[in-house]
N, C-alpha and C positions, 0 to 999 in steps of 0.2 A: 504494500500500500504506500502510494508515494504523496507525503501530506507534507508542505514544511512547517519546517517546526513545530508541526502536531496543530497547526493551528487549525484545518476542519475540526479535530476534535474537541479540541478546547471549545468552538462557537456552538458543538452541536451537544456537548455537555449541558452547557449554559444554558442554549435554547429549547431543548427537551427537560431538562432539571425545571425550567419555570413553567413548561405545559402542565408537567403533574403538580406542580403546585399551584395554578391557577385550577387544575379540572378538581382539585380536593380542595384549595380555600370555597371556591364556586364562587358566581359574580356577583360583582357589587352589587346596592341597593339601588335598583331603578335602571340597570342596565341594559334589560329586557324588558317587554309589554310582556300583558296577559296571553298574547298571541306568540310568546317566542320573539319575536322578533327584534331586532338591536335597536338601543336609545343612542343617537349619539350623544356623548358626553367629549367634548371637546377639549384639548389643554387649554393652559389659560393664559400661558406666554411663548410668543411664538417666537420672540429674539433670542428668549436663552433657548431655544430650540435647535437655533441657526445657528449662535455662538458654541453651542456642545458638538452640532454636526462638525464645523472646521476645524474646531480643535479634537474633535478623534478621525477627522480627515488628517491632517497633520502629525495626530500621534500614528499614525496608521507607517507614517515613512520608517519610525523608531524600531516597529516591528519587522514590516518586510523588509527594505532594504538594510534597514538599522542592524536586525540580525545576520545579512550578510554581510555585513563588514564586521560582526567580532568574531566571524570565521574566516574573515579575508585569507588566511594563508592557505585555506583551502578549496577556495573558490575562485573567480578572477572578477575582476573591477567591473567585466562585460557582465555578469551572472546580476552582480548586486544593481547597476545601472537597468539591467530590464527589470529587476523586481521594481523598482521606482517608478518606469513609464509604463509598465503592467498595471501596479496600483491606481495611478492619476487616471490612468483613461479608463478603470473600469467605473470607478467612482464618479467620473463626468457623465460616463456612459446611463449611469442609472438615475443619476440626476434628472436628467433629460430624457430619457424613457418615461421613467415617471412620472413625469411632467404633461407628457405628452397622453400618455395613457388616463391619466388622472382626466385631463382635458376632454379628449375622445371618449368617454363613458358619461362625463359629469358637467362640463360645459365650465370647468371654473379649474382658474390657473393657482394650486394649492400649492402655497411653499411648504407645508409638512409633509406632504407627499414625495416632494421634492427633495426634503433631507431624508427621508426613510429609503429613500432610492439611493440617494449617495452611499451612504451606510449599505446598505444589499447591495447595490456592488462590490463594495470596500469588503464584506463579510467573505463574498463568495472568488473573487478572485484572493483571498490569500493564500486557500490552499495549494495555487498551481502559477504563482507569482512569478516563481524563477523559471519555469518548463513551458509559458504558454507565449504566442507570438504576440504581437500588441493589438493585428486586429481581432485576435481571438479574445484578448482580452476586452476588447469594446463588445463582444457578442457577448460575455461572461457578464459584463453590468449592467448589459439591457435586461438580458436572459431572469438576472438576479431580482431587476425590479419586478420583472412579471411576475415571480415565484412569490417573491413577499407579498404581491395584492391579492393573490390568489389565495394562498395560504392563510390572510388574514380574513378572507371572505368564509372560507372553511371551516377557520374556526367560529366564525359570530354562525353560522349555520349550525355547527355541533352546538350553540350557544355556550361557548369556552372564552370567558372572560379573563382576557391578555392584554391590562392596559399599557402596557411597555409593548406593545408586540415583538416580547423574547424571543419566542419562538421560531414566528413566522421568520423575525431577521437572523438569529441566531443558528435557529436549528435549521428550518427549512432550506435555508437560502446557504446554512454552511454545507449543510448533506450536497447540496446540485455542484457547489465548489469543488466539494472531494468528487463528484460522479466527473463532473468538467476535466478534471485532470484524467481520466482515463479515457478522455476521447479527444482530447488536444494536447497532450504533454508530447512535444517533440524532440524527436530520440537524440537530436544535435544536444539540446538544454539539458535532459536529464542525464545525458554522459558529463556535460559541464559542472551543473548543481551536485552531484550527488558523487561523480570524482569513481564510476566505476564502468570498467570494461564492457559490460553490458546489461542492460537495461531495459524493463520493459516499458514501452512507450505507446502512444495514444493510436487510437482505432484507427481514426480520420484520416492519419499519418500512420498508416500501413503497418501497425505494433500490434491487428489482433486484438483478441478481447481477452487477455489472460491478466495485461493492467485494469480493464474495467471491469472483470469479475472480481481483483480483489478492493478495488473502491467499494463496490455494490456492497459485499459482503463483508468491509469491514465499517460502512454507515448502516447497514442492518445490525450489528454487531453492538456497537456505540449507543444505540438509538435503545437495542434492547434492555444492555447495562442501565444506562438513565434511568429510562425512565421504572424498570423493576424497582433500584435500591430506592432512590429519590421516592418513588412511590409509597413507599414502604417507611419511608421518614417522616414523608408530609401525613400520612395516614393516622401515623402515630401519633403526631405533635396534634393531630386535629380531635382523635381522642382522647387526649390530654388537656383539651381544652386550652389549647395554648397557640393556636393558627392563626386565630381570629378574633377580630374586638367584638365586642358586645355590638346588638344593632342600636342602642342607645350613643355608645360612644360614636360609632361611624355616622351615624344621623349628624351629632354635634361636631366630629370631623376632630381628626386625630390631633392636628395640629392645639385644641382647645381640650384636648381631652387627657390627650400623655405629656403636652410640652410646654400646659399652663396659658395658654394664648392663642389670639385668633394670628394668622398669618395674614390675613384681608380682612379690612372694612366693610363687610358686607349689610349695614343697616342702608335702608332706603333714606336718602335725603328728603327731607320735604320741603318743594320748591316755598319762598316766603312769598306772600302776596303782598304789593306795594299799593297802598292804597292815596 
């Protein structure tokens, strides 16, 4: 299984570890109608939205390229340089997918859409950063944004209340990054990155399916670990009575209830009449 530096896993840890603890906390108050169906409940600041997307666009260099360079003596300058313009363009790539797709369904130009695109690219191209060409990489960010709309459509359909949507970005969209590598890792890159004689490489590029069979089966693998133990934790802590706040405190909203204070002003002003 060819992952760097484990990172599919780490994201599909993450993003499957918060399904099952979303599908056992269960959703918020008011998340759903009588009918099933999703309320949206909106964030409530869309700049520190935008300022957290760049800065883990940014941190994103420290990982992929940033880890090629504390193993420079085993890699070359060229390996670490494409992890870099690997990274950028898929992350633009999904910005702008997103964007677009958001558009084309809904008629409105969403800049959270827009940042959760960037991120699903940035998620899904790490795992094949250093192995995959740069236009494959723009097919990898687009690819990334569709997977997370779809996925997050999925789950308000299972009605699986994911307000971070961990999963959808984390897991879903890390699993397709580890699958991407075994149908575009090119056998020139993975001889460079990985420093051995031979190597198995992507479908597309004539390596067969013996790298995509062990992607498949070790994001089958991954996925199963998660979410059993994780399960089996959140399961616990919930009969423990220890998951979740009371529906009195979540009514009054945690901020007022664990940390002594309201975080907003939410009383209604009353216009003064001037008489």
């Amino acid at each position: 299984m060819l992952d760097f530096a484990g990172s599919g896993v780490v994201h599909m840890v993450g993003g499957f570890a918060g399904l099952m603890g979303a599908m056992v906390v269960g959703p918020r108050t008011g998340r759903f109608d009588a009918m099933g169906r999703a309320v949206a409940m909106p964030g409530h600041n869309a700049s520190l939205v935008v300022l957290g997307t760049f800065i883990l666009w940014f941190g994103w260099y420290g990982f992929n390229p940033g880890s090629m360079l504390s193993i420079i003596g085993t890699v070359s300058q060229e390996v670490v340089g494409r992890a870099a313009v690997t990274t950028t363009i898929a992350a633009a790539s999904g910005g702008v997918t997103a964007m677009a797709l958001n558009y084309a369904l809904y008629h409105v130009w969403d800049l959270i859409a827009v940042c959760n695109g960037v991120l699903a690219g940035l998620v899904a191209i790490t795992a094949g950063c250093a192995v995959v060409e740069p236009w494959a990489a723009l097919l990898c960010g687009a690819c990334g944004a569709v997977v997370i709309h779809l996925a997050s459509k999925l789950l308000l359909r299972l009605r699986i209340d994911d307000p971070l949507e961990a999963c959808p970005m984390h897991g879903f969209c890390g699993a397709f990054g580890v699958i991407f590598v075994g149908l575009m890792a090119k056998e020139e890159y993975v001889l460079q990155t990985y420093g051995r004689t031979t190597s198995p490489y992507g479908l597309f590029y004539g390596g067969g399916g013996k790298l995509l069979g062990c992607q498949i089966i070790g994001v089958i693998v991954i996925i199963a670990w998660t979410c059993s133990l994780l399960g089996i934790f959140f399961y616990a802590f919930k009969m423990m009575g220890m998951l979740r706040t009371s529906a009195e405190e979540e009514a009054a909203g945690l901020d007022e209830s664990k940390h002594g204070g309201s975080a907003y002003n939410m009383e209604l002003v009353q216009p003064k009449v001037v008489t």
